[in-house]
Phi, psi and omega in degrees: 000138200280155166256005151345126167258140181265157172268131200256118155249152179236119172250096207241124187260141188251138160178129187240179183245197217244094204286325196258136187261137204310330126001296190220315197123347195256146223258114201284324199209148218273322226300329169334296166289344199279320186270327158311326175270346195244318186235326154303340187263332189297305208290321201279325189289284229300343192287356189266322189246037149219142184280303187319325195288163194224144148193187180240143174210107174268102167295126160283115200311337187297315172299317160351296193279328183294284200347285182296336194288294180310284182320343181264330227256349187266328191268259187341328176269349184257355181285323198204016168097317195313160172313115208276355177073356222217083181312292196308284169309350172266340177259349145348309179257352206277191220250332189208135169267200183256149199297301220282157175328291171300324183274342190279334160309285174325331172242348129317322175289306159310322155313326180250022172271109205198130163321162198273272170328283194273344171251300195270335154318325181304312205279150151269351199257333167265014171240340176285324178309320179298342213259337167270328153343281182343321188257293177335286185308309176283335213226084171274354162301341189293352199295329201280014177231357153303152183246163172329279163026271186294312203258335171278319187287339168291291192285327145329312178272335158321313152263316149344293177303313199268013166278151170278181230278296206309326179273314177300322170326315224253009219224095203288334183285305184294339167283317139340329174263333186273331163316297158331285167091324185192163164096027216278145171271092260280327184288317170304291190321286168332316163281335190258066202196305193272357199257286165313306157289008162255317186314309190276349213277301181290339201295294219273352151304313171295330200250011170283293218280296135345274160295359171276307219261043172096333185303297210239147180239131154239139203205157204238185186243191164281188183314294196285003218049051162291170188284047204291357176288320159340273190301327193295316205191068179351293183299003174289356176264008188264328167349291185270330217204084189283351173243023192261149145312161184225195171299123190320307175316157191274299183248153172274036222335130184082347174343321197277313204295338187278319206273331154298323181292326187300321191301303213280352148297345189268309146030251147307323169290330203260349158289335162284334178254017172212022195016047141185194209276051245295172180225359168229155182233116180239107142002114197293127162080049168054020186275107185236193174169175203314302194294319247253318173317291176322315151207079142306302175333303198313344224244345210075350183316150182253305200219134169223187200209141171236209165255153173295302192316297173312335166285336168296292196327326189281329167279335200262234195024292181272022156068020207216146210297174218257109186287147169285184194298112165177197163320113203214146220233106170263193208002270162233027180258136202293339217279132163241143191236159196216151172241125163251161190319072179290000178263348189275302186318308191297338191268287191273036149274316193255274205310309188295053199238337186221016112357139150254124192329324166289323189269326173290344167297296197288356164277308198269350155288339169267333169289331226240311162304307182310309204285008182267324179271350177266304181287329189058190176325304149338322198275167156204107209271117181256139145194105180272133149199199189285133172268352177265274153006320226242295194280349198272001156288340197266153158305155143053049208359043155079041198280305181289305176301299133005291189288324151320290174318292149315318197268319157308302167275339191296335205224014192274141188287337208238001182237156200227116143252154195225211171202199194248302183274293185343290182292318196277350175283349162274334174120351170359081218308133168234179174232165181222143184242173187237017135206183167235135164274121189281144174176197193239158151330317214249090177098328183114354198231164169257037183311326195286324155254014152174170188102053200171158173313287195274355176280342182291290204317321152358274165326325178272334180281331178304288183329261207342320208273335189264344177285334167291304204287350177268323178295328193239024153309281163356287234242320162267140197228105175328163155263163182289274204344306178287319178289334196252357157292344184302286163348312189261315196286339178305319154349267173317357191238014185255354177335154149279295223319314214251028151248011192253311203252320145006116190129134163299328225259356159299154171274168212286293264256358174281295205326288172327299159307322192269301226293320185284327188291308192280350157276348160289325167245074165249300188289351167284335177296314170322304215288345172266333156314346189102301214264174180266164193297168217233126174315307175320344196243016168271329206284105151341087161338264211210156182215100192276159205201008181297182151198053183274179184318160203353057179074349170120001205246356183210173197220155171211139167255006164247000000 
């Protein structure tokens, strides 16, 4: 048996899409910050509190800024008062609710969007607040007979579940409060208001600080996370999937030219927050092709990564035996591109969840040996995922699994965890195939985002809108403020996120949201262009009726 060390890289991808409306500022749904205190911060503590630990952690530049965005407007309100933008954090503090039935449901409701099992079953105090929530859901007039109380203490304990595992450890106010249990007070609600705001305050400073000492190698996506094989080319999606329908439209218009504004604004963002140049790019939703290869270069990138399936399709295509694990060169291009392991990624997205943190390591340290006797030294083992998403399924938001993983492969004799410009600045052994067959992480295909009814029409409501902002961007002549607010909202509406949740097979209430948030700002886009919004952008997109795996935020390919 060879004693050879293989190489480990751990990937964790971050990205929320852009929730706040252009209009006023306030932010339709939480979930940015809510993952700033429970998984930007968990992820950023275990790489902090083991020296051995390695990974890659990709930010989508858009989430930064939401980032940075929560943090001042949370520092404003606590400074001068200003508007926190943020509903769920203005009834957090406010002082009194509204009378009526519907709204005091509606901010009952909001209190508990949380796991069920695992953020709220953990409270004994924050499931009895559910068990009464409950008869409000059958009866909603009972809501007008709950008291202001009862919807502060729900939006208290909302956050409480949702700090992460690493601040209830360390953070004497919040175990003061899970003690406490109820009767939260305005002044309390109000420090842990200030408590949420040093959390988000800190992330990209901590994972800053991370990569100047070594921890971490970061690496970004483009700005909005659009789809760029996509925007680049429609048909590229017939590659993996020669019988799906596309969009009416032909074309993305402009495609080549949207898909450079994403690099070099994203860019630009992730260089003012972490002060330099990342050398690796993972593609929004791991989506590449030929063209999309071609040019990462231009933007400086070394390496970017997919799903295993797009390297079988790229292999069953090209008539040519199936390469090991490690790096790989398509045609004469310099560009290295990596797959990662789906069944190892899939196993701590999905399968170890229900687990206990020793047995799932050590299954997944015996899958990770076995592929150190198939690879040696030559190899190199990816195993990527959403990095946000993923734990609030786990106890203790996968706190035990997390500290285990790291502490395990870091110190394991046959295993090197690493990082990716790491291993390729050692000389890493690659391989080379002579295309790529285009797709994504998720199947291999972009199935996820168009080749269906309602993600075409998605697609067709898009076209339009860019087909307005090139006549009449062309023709007016905007201040650079306004042209580059144009710009970015246009951005923001190339997301994949809201072709993501497009589909029955989503759950109704993700559905609703994304679909109605991306037609708002299609029609906010109108509305800076000057013209009125298009009738076509009142009509319900889609409507979900699903229950998949982990709500619909995540994908498993095994």
């Amino acid at each position: 048996m060879s004693e050879q060390r293989l190489r480990v890289v751990v990937g964790w991808h971050m990205h929320q899409p852009e929730y706040r409306d252009p209009a006023n500022g306030v932010s339709a749904l939480p979930w940015t910050y809510l993952h700033a205190i429970k998984d930007y911060s968990d992820m950023a503590a275990h790489l902090e509190n083991d020296p051995g630990a390695r990974a890659v952690v990709n930010f989508a530049p858009l989430l930064l800024e939401q980032i940075e965005g929560r943090a001042a407007t949370i520092a404003g309100f606590v400074q001068s008062g200003e508007p926190l933008c943020e509903p769920i954090l203005e009834a957090l503090v406010a002082e009194t609710y509204p009378r009526d039935a519907a709204s005091r449901l509606a901010l009952i409701e909001a209190g508990l969007r949380s796991h069920q099992q695992r953020l709220i079953e953990r409270y004994p105090a924050y499931h009895q607040l559910f068990r009464i929530a409950e008869q409000a859901r059958v009866e909603p007039a009972f809501a007008e007979y709950l008291s202001d109380q009862y919807i502060a203490d729900t939006l208290t304990w909302l956050h409480i579940a949702w700090m992460g595992e690493t601040i209830r450890r360390s953070n004497d106010f919040v175990q003061q409060l899970e003690v406490q249990g109820r009767s939260f007070t305005l002044a309390q609600r109000r420090q842990l208001l200030e408590l949420i705001g040093e959390i988000c305050s800190g992330i990209i400073p901590r994972y800053r600080q991370l990569a100047d000492r070594g921890r971490v190698e970061l690496t970004i996506t483009p700005y909005g996370h659009p789809i760029v094989p996509l925007m680049l080319d429609l048909n590229s999606a017939k590659e993996a999937m020669p019988d799906a329908p596309l969009p009416e439209s032909p074309a993305y218009p402009g495609g080549e030219a949207r898909a450079r504004w994403h690099f070099e604004r994203g860019l630009a963002v992730f260089e003012r927050c972490f002060g330099f140049r990342p050398v690796g790019c993972w593609c929004s939703e791991g989506s590449i092709s030929e063209a999309t290869l071609d040019l990462l270069p231009d933007f400086g990138f070394q390496w970017t990564a997919s799903g295993a399936n797009v390297l079988a399709h790229s292999v069953r295509d090209a008539g040519v035996a199936y390469p090991p694990s490690r790096p790989i060169h398509f045609g004469k291009r310099e560009l290295s591109c990596l797959f990662r392991d789906d069944e190892l990624s899939d196993a701590v997205g999905f399968q170890y969840q229900t687990w206990h943190a020793d047995d799932a390591i050590d299954d997944l340290v015996k899958r990770l040996e076995k592929r150190a006797d198939e690879q040696g030294s030559e190899g190199l083992v990816l195993i990527y995922l959403d990095g946000e998403n993923a734990w609030e399924f786990y106890p203790h938001n996968a706190y035990w699994l997390l500290s285990t993983l790291y502490r395990r492969l870091a110190h394991h004799p046959r295993l090197e965890l690493t990082t990716v410009r790491d291993a390729l600045a050692q000389g890493v052994a690659s391989a080379t195939l002579p295309r790529l067959t285009a797709g994504s992480w998720v199947y291999g295909t972009f199935s996820t985002w168009i080749g269906s009814a309602d993600k075409n029409r998605g697609w067709d409501l898009l076209v339009d809108a860019k087909k307005a902002y090139d006549s009449v961007t062309a023709s007016t002549p905007f201040s650079t403020e306004a042209r580059a607010a144009i710009d970015r909202q246009l951005a923001v509406c190339e997301a994949s996120d809201w072709f993501w949740w497009l589909g029955d097979y989503n759950p109704g209430r993700a559905v609703s949201d994304f679909e109605s948030l991306y037609r708002l700002h299609l029609r906010r886009l109108f509305e800076m262009l000057g013209l009125p919004p298009p009738q076509t952008l009142a009509a319900v997109l889609s409507q979900g009726q699903g229950d998949p795996a982990a709500g619909g935020t995540m994908r498993a390919n095994t």
